[in-house]
C-alpha positions in Angstrom: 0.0 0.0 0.0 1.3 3.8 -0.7 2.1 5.7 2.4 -0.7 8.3 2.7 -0.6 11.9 1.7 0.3 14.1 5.0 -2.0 17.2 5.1 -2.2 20.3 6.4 -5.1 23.1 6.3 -5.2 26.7 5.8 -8.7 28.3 7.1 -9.8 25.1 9.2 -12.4 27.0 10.6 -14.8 27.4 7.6 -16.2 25.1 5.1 -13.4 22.9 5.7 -14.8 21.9 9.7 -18.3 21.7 8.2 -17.1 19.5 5.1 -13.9 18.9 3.3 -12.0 17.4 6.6 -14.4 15.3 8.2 -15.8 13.5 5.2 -12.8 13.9 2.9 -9.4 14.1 4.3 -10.5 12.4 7.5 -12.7 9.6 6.0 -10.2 8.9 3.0 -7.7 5.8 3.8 -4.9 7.2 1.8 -4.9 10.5 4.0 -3.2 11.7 7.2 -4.3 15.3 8.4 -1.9 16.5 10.1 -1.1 20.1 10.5 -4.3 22.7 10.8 -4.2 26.9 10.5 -6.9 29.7 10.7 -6.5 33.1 12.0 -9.5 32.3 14.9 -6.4 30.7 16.6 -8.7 29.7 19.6 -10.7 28.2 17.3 -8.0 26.4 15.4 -6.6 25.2 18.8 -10.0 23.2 19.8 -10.3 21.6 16.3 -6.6 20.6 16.7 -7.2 18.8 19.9 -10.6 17.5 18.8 -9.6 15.9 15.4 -6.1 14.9 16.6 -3.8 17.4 14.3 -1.5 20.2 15.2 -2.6 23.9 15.1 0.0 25.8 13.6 0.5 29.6 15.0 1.1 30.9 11.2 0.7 30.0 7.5 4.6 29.6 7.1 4.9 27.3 10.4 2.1 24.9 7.8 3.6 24.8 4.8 6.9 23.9 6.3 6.0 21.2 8.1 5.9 18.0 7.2 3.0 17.7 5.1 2.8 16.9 1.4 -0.2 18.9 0.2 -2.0 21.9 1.5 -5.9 22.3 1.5 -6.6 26.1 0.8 -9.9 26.9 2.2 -9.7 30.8 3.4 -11.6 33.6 1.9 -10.6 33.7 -2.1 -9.0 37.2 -1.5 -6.1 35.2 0.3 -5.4 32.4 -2.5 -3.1 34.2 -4.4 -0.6 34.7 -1.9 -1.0 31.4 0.0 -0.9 29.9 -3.3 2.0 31.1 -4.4 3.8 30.3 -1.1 2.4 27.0 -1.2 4.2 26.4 -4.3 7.3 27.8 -3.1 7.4 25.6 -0.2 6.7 22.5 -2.4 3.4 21.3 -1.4 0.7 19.9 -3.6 -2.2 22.0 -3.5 -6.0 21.8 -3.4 -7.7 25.0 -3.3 -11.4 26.5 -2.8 -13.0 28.4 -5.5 -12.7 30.3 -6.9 -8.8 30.0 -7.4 -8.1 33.5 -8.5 -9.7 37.0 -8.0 -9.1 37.9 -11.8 -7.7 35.7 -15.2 -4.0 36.8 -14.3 -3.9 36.4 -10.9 -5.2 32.8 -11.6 -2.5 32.1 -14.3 0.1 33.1 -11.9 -0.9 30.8 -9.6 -1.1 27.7 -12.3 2.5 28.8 -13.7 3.7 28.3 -10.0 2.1 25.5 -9.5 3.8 24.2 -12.5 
């Protein structure tokens, strides 16, 4: 069997609580979640401890941890830049839509990716 992707979370607090980590990274058999962010940090600190993950003080603390993709669920203003540093930092990305605020923006963030 592969070894499973390690995850972390940026905006834990959101649509990923109500959704994508309890019945996708959670539920999957192939996933590990391991590292979880949001700017609510006493928010972020009970969902740690409740799911069993780390809550990370800061986006860079994340992404260079040691995960192997990053979930991108924060308000759509803030993909850009936490794409972009994502990609810097190596991870495989999955992020909320939309990806980009405008057709540029968006490129820049697949040519990174890239």
């Amino acid at each position: 069997m592969a070894a499973k992707v390690r995850w972390g979370v940026l905006g834990s607090c959101g649509i990923a609580r109500r959704r994508t980590i309890p019945e996708g990274i959670l539920a999957a058999p192939n996933a590990e979640l391991v590292t979880i962010f949001d700017v609510n940090a006493d928010a972020n600190a009970q969902y740690a401890s409740q799911i069993g993950a780390v809550a990370a003080s800061s986006e860079n603390e994340l992404l260079s941890g040691d995960i192997d993709a990053v979930y991108i669920a924060t308000p759509a203003y803030l993909h850009h830049r936490q794409v972009l540093a994502a990609a810097a930092a190596g991870k495989h990305i999955l992020c909320e839509k939309p990806l980009g605020m405008t057709v540029s923006e968006t490129q820049s963030m697949v040519d990174a990716c890239r």
